[in-house]
VEXDREN-2710 file (C-alpha; in Angstrom, 1 decimal):
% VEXDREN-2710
k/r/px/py/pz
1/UNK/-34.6/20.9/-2.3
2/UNK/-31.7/18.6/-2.5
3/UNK/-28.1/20.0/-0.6
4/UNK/-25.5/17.6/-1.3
5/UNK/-22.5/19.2/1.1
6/UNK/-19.0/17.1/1.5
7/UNK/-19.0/15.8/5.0
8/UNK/-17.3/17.8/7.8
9/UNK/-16.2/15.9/11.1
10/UNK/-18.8/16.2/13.3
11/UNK/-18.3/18.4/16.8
12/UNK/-18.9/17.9/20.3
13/UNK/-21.8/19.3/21.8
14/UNK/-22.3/22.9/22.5
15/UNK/-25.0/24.2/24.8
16/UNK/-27.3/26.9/22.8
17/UNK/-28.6/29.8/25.2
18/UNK/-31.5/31.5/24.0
19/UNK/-34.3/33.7/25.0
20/UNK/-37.6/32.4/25.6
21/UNK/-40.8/33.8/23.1
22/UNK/-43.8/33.5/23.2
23/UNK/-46.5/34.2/20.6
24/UNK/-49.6/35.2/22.1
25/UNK/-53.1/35.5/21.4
26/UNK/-54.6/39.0/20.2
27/UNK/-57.4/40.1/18.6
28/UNK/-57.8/36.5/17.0
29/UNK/-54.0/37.0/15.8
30/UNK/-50.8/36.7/17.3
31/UNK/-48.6/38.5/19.7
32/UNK/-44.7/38.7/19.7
33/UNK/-43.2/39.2/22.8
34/UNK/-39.7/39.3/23.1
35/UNK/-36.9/41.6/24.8
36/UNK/-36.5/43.4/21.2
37/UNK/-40.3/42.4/19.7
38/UNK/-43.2/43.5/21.7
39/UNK/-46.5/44.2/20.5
40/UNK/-46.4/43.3/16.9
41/UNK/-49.1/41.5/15.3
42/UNK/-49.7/38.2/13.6
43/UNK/-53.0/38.1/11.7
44/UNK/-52.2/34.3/11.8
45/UNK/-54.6/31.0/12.9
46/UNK/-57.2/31.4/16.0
47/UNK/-55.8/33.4/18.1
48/UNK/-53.4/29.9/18.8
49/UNK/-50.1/30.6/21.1
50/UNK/-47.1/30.1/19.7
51/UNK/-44.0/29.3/22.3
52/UNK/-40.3/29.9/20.5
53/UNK/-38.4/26.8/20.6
54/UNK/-34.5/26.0/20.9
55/UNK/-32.8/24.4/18.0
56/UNK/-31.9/20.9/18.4
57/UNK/-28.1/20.0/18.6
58/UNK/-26.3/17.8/16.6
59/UNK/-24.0/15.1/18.4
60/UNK/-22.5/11.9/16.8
61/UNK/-24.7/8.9/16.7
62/UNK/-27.5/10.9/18.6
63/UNK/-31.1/10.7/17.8
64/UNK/-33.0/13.7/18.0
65/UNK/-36.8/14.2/18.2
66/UNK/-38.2/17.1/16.7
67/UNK/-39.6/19.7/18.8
68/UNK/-42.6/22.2/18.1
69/UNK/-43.8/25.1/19.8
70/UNK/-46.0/23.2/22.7
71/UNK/-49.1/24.2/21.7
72/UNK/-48.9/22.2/18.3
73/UNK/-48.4/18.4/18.0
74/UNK/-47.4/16.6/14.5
75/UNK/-49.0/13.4/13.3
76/UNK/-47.5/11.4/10.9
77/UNK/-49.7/10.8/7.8
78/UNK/-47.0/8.3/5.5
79/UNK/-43.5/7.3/5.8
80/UNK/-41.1/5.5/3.6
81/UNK/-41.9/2.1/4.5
82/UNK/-45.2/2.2/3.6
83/UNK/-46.0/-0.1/0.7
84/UNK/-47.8/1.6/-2.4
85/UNK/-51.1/-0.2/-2.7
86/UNK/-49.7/-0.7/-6.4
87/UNK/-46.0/-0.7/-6.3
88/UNK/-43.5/-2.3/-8.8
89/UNK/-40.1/-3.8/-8.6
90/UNK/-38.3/-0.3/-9.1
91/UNK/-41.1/1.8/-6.7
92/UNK/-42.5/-0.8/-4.2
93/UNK/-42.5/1.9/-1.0
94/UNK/-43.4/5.4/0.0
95/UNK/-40.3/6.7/0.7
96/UNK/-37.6/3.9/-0.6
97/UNK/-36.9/2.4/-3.9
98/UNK/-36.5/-1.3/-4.5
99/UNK/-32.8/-1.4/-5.7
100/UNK/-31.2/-3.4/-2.7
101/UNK/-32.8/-5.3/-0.2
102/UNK/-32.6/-3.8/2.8
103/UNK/-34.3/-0.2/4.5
104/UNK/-31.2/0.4/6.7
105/UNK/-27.6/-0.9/6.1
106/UNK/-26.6/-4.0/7.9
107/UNK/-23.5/-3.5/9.8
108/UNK/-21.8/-6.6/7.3
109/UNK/-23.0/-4.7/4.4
110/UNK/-23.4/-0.6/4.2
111/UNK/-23.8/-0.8/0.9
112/UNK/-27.3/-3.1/1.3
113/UNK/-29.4/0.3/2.0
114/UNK/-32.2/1.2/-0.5
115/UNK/-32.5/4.3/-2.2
116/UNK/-34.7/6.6/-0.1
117/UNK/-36.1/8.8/-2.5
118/UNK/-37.7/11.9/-0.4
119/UNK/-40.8/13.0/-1.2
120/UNK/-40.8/16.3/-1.5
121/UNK/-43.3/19.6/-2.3
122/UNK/-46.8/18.6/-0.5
123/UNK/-49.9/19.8/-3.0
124/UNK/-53.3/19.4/-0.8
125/UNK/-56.4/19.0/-3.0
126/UNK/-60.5/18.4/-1.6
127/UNK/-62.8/16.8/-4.3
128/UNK/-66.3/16.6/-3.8
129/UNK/-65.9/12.9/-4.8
130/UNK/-63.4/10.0/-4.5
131/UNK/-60.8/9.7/-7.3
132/UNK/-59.9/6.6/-8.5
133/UNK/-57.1/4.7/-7.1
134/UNK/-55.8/1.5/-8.3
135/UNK/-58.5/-0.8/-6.2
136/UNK/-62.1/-0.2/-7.9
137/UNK/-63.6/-1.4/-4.9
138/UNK/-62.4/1.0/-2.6
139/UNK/-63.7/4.4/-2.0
140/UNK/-60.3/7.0/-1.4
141/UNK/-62.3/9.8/0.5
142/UNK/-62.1/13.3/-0.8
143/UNK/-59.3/14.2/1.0
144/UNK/-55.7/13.8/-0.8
145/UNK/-52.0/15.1/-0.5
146/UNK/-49.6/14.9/-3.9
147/UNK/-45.9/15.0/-4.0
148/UNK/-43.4/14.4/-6.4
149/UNK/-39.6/12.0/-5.2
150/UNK/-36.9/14.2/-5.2
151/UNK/-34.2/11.0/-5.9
152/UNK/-34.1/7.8/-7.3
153/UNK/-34.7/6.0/-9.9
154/UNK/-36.9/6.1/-11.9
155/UNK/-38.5/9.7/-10.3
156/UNK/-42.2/9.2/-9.5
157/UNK/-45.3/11.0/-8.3
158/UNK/-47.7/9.6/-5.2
159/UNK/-50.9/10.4/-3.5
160/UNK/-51.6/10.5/-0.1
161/UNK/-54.9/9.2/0.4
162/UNK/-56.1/11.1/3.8
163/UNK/-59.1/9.3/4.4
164/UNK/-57.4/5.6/3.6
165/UNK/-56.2/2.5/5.7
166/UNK/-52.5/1.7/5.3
167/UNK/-53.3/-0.9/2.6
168/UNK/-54.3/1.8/0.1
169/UNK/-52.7/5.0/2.1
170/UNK/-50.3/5.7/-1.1
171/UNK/-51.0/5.7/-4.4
172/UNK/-48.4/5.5/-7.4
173/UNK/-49.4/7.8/-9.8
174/UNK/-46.7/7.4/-12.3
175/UNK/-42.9/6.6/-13.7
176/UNK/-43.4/7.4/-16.8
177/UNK/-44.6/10.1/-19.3
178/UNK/-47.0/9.8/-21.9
179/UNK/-43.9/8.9/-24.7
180/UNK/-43.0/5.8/-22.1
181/UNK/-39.4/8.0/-20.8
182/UNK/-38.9/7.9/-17.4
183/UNK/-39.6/10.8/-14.8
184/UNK/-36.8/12.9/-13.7
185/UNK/-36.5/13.3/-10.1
186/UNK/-39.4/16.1/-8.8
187/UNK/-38.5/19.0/-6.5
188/UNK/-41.8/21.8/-6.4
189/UNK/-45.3/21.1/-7.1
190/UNK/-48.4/23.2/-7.3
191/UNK/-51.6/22.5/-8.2
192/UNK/-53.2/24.8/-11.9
193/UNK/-57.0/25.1/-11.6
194/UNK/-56.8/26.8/-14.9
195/UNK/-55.2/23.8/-16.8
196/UNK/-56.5/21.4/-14.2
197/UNK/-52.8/19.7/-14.2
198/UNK/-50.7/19.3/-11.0
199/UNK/-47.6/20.7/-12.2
200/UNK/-43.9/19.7/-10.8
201/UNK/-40.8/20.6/-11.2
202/UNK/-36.9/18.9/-11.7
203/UNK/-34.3/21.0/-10.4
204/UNK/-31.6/19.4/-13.0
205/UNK/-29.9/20.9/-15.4
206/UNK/-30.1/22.5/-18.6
207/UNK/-31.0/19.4/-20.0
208/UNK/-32.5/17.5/-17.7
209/UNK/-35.1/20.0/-15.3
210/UNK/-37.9/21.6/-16.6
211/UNK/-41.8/21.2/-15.6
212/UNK/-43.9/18.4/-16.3
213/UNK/-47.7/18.1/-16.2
214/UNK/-49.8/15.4/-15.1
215/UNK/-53.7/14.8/-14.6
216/UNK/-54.8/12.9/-11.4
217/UNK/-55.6/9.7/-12.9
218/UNK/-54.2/6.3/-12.0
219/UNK/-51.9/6.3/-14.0
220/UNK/-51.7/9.2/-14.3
221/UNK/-51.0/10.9/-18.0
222/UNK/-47.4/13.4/-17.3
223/UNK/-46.4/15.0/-20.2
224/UNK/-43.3/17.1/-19.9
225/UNK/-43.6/20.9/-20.7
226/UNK/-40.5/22.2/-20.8
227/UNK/-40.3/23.2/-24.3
228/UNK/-42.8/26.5/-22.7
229/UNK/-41.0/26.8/-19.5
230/UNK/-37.4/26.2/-20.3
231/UNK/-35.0/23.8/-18.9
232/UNK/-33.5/24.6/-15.4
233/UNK/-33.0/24.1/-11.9
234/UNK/-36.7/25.1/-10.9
235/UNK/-38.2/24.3/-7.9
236/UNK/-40.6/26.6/-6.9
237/UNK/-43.9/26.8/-8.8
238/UNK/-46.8/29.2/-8.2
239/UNK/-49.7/30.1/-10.0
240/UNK/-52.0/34.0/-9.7
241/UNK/-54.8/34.9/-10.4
242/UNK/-54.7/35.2/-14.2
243/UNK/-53.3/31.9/-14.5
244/UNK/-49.8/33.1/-15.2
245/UNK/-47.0/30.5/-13.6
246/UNK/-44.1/32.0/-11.2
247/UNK/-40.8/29.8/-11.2
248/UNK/-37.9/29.9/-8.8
249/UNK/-34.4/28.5/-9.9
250/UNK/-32.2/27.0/-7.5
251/UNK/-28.7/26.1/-9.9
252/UNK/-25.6/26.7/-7.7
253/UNK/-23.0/29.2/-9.1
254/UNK/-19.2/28.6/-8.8
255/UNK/-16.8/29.5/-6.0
256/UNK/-14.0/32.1/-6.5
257/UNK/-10.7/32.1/-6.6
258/UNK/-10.5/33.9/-3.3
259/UNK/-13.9/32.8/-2.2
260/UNK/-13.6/29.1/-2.0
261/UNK/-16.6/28.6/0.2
262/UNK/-18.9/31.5/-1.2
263/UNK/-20.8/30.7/-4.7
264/UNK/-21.3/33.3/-7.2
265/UNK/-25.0/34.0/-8.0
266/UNK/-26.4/32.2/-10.8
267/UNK/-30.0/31.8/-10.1
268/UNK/-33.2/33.4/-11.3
269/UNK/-36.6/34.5/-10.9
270/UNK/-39.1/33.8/-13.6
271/UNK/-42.9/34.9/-15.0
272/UNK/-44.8/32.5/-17.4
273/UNK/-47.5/34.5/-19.0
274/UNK/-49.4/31.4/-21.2
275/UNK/-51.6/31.7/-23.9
276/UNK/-54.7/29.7/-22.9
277/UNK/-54.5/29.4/-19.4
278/UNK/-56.5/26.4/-20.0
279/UNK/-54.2/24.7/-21.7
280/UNK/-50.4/25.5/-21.6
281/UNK/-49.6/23.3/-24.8
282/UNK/-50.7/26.5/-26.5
283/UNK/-47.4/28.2/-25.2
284/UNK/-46.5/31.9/-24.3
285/UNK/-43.7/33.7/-23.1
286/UNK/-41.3/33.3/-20.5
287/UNK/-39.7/36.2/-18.8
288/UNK/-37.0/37.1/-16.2
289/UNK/-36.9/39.2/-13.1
290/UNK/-34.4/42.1/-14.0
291/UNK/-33.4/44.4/-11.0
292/UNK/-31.8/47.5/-11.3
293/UNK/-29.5/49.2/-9.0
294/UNK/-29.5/53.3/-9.3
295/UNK/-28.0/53.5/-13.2
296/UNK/-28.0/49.5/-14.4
297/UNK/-28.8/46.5/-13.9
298/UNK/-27.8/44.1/-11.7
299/UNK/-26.2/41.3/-14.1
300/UNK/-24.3/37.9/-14.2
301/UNK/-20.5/38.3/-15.3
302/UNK/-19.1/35.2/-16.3
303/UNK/-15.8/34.5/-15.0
304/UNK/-15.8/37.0/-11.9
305/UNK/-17.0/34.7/-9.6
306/UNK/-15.3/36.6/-7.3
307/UNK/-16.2/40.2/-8.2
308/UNK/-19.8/38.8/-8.1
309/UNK/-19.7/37.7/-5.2
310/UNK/-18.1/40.3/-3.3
311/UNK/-19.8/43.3/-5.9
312/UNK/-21.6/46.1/-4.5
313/UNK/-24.8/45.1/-6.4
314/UNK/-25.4/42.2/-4.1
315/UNK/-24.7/43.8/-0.9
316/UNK/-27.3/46.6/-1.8
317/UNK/-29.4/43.5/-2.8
318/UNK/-28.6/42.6/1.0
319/UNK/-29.2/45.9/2.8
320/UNK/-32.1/46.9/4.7
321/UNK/-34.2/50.1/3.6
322/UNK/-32.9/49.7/0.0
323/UNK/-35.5/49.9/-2.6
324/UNK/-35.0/48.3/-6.6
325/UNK/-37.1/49.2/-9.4
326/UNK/-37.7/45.5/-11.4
327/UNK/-39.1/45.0/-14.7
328/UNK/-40.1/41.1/-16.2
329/UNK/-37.7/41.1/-19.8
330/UNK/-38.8/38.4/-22.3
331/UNK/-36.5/35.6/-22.9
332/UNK/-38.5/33.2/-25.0
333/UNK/-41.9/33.5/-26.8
334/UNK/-43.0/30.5/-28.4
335/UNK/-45.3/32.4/-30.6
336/UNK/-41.7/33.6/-32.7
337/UNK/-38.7/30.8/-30.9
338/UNK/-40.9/27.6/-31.5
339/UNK/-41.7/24.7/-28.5
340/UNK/-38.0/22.9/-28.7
341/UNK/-36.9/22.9/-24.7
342/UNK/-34.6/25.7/-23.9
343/UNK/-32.1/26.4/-21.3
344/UNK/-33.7/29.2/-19.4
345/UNK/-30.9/30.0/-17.4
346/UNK/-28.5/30.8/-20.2
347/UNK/-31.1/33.0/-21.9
348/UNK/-31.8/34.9/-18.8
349/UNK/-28.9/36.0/-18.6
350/UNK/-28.4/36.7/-22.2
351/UNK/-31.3/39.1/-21.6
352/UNK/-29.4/41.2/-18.3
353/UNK/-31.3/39.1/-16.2
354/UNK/-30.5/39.3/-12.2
355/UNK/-29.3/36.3/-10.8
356/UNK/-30.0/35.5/-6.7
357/UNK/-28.0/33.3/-4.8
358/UNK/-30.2/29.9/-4.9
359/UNK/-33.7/31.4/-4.6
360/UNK/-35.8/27.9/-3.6
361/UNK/-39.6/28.8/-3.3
362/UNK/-42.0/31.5/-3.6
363/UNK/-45.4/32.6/-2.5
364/UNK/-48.0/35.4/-2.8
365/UNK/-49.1/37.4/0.2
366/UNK/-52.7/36.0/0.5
367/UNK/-54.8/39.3/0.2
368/UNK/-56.4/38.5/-3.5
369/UNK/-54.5/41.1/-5.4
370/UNK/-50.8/38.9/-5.9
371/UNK/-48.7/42.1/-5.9
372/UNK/-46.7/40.9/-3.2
373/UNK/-44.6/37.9/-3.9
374/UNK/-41.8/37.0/-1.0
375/UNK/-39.5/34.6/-2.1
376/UNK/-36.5/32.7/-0.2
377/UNK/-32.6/32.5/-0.7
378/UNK/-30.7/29.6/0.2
379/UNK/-27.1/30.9/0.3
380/UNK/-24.1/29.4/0.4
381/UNK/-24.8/26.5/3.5
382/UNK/-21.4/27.1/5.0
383/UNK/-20.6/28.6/8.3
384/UNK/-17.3/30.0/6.5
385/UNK/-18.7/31.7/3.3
386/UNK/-16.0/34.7/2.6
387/UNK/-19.7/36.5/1.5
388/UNK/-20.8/36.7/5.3
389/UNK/-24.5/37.8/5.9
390/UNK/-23.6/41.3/4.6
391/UNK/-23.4/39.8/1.1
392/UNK/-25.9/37.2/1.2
393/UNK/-24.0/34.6/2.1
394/UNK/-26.4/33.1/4.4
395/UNK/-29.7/34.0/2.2
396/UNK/-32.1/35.6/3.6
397/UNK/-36.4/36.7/1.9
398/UNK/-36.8/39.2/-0.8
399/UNK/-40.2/40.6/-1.3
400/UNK/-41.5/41.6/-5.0
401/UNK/-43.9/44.3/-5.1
402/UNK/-45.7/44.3/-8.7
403/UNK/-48.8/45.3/-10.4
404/UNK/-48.8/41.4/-12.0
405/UNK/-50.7/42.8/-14.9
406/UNK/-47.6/44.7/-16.0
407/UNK/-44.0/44.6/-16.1
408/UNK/-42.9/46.6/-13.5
409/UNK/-42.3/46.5/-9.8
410/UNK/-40.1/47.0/-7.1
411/UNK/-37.9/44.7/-4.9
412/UNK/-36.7/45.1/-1.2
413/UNK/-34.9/42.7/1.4
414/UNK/-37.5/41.5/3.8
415/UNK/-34.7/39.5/5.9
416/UNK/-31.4/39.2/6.0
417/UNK/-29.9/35.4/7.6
418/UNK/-27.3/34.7/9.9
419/UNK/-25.6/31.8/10.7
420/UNK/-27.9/30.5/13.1
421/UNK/-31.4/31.3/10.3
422/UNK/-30.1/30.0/6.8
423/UNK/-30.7/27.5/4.3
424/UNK/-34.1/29.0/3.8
425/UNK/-36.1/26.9/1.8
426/UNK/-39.7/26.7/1.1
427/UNK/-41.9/29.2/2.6
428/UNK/-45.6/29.8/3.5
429/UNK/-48.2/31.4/4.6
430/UNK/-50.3/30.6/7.7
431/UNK/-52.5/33.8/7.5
432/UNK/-52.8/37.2/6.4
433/UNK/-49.4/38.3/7.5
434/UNK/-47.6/35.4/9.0
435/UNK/-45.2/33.8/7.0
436/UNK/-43.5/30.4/7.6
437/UNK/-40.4/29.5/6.5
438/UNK/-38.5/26.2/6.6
439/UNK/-34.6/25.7/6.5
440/UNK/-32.5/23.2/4.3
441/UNK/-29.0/23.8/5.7
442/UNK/-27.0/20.5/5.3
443/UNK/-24.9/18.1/7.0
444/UNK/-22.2/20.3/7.1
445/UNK/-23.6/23.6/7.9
446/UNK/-25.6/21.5/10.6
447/UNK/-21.7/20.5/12.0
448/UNK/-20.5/23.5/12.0
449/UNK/-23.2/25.5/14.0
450/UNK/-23.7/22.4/15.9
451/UNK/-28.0/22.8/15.2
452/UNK/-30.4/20.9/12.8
453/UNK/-33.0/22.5/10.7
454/UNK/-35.7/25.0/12.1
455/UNK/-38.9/26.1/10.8
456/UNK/-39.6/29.9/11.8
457/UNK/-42.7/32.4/11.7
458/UNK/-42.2/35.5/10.3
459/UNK/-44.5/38.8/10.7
460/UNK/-44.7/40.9/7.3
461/UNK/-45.5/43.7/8.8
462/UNK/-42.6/44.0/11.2
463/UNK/-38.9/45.2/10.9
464/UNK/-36.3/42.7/11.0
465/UNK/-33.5/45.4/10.6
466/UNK/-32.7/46.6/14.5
467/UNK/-31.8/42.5/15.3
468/UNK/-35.4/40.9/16.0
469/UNK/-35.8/37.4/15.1
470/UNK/-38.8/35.1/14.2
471/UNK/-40.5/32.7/16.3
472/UNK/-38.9/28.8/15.8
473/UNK/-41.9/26.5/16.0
474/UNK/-40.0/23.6/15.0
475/UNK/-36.8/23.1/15.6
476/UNK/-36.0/19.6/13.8
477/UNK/-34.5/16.1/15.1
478/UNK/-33.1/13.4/13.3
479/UNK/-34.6/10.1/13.3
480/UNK/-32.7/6.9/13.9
481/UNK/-32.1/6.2/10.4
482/UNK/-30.8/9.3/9.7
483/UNK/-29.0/8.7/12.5
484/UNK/-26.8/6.0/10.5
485/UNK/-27.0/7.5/7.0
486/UNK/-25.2/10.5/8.7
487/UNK/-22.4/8.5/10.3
488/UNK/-21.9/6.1/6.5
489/UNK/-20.6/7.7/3.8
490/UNK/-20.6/4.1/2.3
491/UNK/-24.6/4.0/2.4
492/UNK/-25.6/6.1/-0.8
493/UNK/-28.0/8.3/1.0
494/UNK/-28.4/11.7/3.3
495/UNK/-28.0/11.9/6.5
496/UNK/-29.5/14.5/8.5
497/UNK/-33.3/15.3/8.3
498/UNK/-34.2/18.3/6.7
499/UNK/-37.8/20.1/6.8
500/UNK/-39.4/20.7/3.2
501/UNK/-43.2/21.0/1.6
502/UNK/-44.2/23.4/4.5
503/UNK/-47.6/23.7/2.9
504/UNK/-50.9/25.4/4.1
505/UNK/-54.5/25.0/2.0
506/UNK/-57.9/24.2/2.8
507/UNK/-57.4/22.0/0.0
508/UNK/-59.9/24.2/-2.6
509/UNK/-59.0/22.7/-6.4
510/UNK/-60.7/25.9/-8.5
511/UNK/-59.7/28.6/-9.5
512/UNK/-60.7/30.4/-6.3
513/UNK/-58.7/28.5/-4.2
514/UNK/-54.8/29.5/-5.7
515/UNK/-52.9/30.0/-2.5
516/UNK/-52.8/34.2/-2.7
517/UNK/-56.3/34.1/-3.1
518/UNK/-57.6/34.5/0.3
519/UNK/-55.8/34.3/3.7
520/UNK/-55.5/31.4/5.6
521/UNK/-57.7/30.3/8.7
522/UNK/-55.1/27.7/9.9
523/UNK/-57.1/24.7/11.7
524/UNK/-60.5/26.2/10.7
525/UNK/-62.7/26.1/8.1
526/UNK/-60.6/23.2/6.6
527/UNK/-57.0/24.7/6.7
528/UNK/-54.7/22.1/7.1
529/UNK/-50.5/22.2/7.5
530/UNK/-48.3/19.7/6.5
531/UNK/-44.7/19.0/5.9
532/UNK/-42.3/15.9/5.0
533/UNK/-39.0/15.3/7.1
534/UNK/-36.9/14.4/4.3
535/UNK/-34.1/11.4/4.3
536/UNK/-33.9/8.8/6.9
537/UNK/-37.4/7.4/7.5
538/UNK/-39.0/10.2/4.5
539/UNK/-42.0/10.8/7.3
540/UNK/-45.5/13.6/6.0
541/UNK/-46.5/15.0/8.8
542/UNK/-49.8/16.9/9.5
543/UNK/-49.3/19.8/12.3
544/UNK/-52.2/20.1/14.2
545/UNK/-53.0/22.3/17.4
546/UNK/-52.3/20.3/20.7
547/UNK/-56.0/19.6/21.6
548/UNK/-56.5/18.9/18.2
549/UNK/-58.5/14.9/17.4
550/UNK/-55.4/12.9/15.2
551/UNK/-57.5/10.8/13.7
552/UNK/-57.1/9.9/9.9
553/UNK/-60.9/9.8/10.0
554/UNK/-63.2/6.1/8.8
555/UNK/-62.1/4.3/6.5
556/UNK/-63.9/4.4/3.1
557/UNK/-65.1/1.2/1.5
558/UNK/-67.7/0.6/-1.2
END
């Protein structure tokens, strides 16, 4: 996701107190223990002990390193300035475009800095054979990690090659789409085993975001699909079992007259039930999440910004122990409204829709039936939202319950953020019932509770209403580049890190392997976990356990 915040003057130092947890092995899961959490269980990866970590401060001109629980290590697997093994004169790195000459400003010139375009969403993917990359000779391993670029121009889409030497770590996959126009910048990526097509999305606008397709070769052949899916904000993008897609809309609302620093909800959730799975050219019909509260539905009113935001309905939405009956309402069919792009947003709510405030990503609880689907809020990334926690103005997880072969459900608050646990982002799951989730909160929101991004675990099957909290595994730095983005508002790029494309998968590409299939075995059996620090450097990381080999594995040559 990208936060764009205007800059707040940074403050000194404050010390952060906070109690120590420790996640502890049981039964081959894990163990909370804290003053106010003892006892409950994680069905999460080996039995592995998790130690809660402190966030990291934020001081001017300070670098940070990141900091995970001690019983994991991260290894980096690509950073910005690694060369594509075939770049060109707009894309020549990883993580930086080639529009001025230099990686980092020079102090005679803060304008010199290259775009760094943040790789964002990570998609892991096994083949039982090499794909082909842009050397013949070369054999690429089996092993791969896709991502679309978040910014820049033109937007692009790269492999990882796991298995690779630096020469041909990263691939360019492609600029363009199959009509020669450039690629939009990408936000959320997921991999279809029904259409075999990695799909990503563009959180622009009405006009400009959407989802676009593209096959795996090099180039690759992206064609965009957004006269099916709608134009919008998406970022999150999640397939079930039947092949249906799930998108989340992140499109920021607008502040009140009284609410200057709280945003009016003006997101939604959506349902894509397709045709032919196999091929989504064939179209279908897009639907929206409606929620009801007791007599009506919960509904967008344009021009109450404040009312909205403020409203009973969303502080029910907010409330522990409330429960929502939810039905999916058709917006567009493309069997009777044709394939011309649409803007999804304004239909949904046309149709009484319920907008959220900045939902980012989404993911199934992974027990094989997809009638659980827990999806983060952002909220409004300001210490001083008038909305306060009590009306969402710090996000927090909703959870969907559904029978996903019908329209009906019900939807609940999971967690409700603070101050200190906001910005929530993308989210995942690292076994049966442990849920990861990553925060985006911005330069400013990082200012004014003086901390950096965390990434947190989260047990599903424990109450979060009497004050518990979840375990911080990583609480992130900021890299020396960062570093100086931060302090130049003359330098065209972000400045603190932020955490995104938390991402578990033992890297299955069929059908059988959609994450919400089966539960994850984290650093067994092929599970692997990975994530990209955004901005400054743009590093992919691979968390391991600490006694865990970090080796890329041999090289693989013809």
């Amino acid at each position: 996701m990208h936060t764009t915040h205007p800059r707040i003057p940074e403050e000194p130092v404050r010390s952060h107190i906070r109690r120590r947890t420790t996640v502890v092995a049981a039964g081959g899961g894990f163990l909370v223990t804290t003053a106010l959490a003892a006892g409950i269980a994680f069905s999460a990866p080996n039995g592995l002990q998790l130690t809660n970590v402190n966030p990291n401060p934020k001081a001017p001109g300070v670098v940070a390193a990141d900091v995970l629980s001690p019983e994991l290590q991260q290894v980096a697997r690509a950073q910005g300035a690694i060369a594509l093994e075939n770049p060109t004169t707009q894309v020549p790195y990883y993580g930086y475009d080639g529009d001025k000459p230099n990686m980092v400003p020079l102090p005679s010139s803060p304008t010199s800095e290259a775009h760094k375009t943040e790789p964002d969403k990570n998609t892991y993917l096994v083949f039982d054979k090499s794909l082909p990359g842009a050397d013949p000779t070369y054999d690429y391993g089996t092993h791969f990690l896709f991502q679309g670029h978040e910014s820049g121009t033109p937007g692009y889409i790269t492999r990882i090659n796991l298995d690779a030497d630096t020469k041909h770590r990263v691939t360019l996959l492609a600029t363009q789409d199959v009509t020669g126009k450039n690629l939009p910048d990408f936000d959320g990526s997921t991999w279809d085993p029904f259409a075999k097509r990695l799909l990503l999305t563009s959180e622009g606008s009405a006009t400009s975001g959407g989802v676009w397709a593209s096959d795996l070769g090099v180039p690759a052949k992206v064609e965009d699909v957004s006269g099916i899916t709608g134009r919008g904000g998406y970022e999150g993008i999640q397939t079930d079992d039947l092949g249906n897609l799930y998108l989340v809309e992140d499109s920021g609302g607008k502040a009140g007259p009284t609410t200057p620093n709280a945003k009016q909800a003006n997101s939604f959730v959506y349902r894509l039930l397709l045709t032919d799975p196999a091929d989504i050219s064939k179209g279908g019909r897009l639907q929206a999440l409606q929620v009801t509260n007791g007599d009506h539905p919960i509904t967008f009113h344009a021009g109450q910004a404040d009312a909205d935001i403020l409203g009973q309905d969303i502080a029910d939405l907010h409330t522990y122990g409330k429960s929502f009956t939810t039905k999916w309402v058709t917006i567009h069919d493309t069997a009777v409204d044709g394939f011309t792009p649409f803007d999804a947003n304004t239909k949904a709510k046309a149709a009484s829709a319920t907008p959220f405030k900045r939902p980012e990503n989404g993911v199934f609880r992974p027990d094989g039936k997809f009638g659980e689907f827990f999806f983060t809020e952002t909220g409004d990334t300001n210490a001083n939202t008038e909305a306060g926690a009590l009306h969402g103005g710090f996000g927090g997880i909703l959870k969907l319950n559904q029978n996903p072969r019908s329209n009906d459900g019900a939807l609940s608050l999971f967690y409700r953020s603070d101050v200190a646990h906001t910005g929530f982002d993308n989210i995942q799951f690292l076994g049966k019932d442990a849920l990861a989730v990553v925060e985006d909160a911005g330069d400013g929101l990082h200012t004014q509770r003086n901390a950096f991004d965390s990434g947190y675990l989260f047990d599903t099957g424990a109450d979060y209403s009497n004050g518990r909290q979840p375990v911080r595994f990583l609480a992130q730095g900021r890299d020396a580049s960062a570093t100086i983005d931060s302090a130049c508002s003359t330098c065209g790029n972000d400045g603190d890190n932020e955490i995104t494309g938390i991402h578990a998968s033992d890297g299955d590409p069929t059908v059988k392997g959609v994450l919400g299939t089966k539960a994850p075995s984290l650093f067994k059996n092929g599970w692997r976990l990975f994530y990209t620090r955004q901005h400054g450097d743009n590093v992919t990381f691979e968390i391991l356990p600490q006694s865990a080999n970090t080796s890329n594995g041999n090289d693989h040559k013809k």
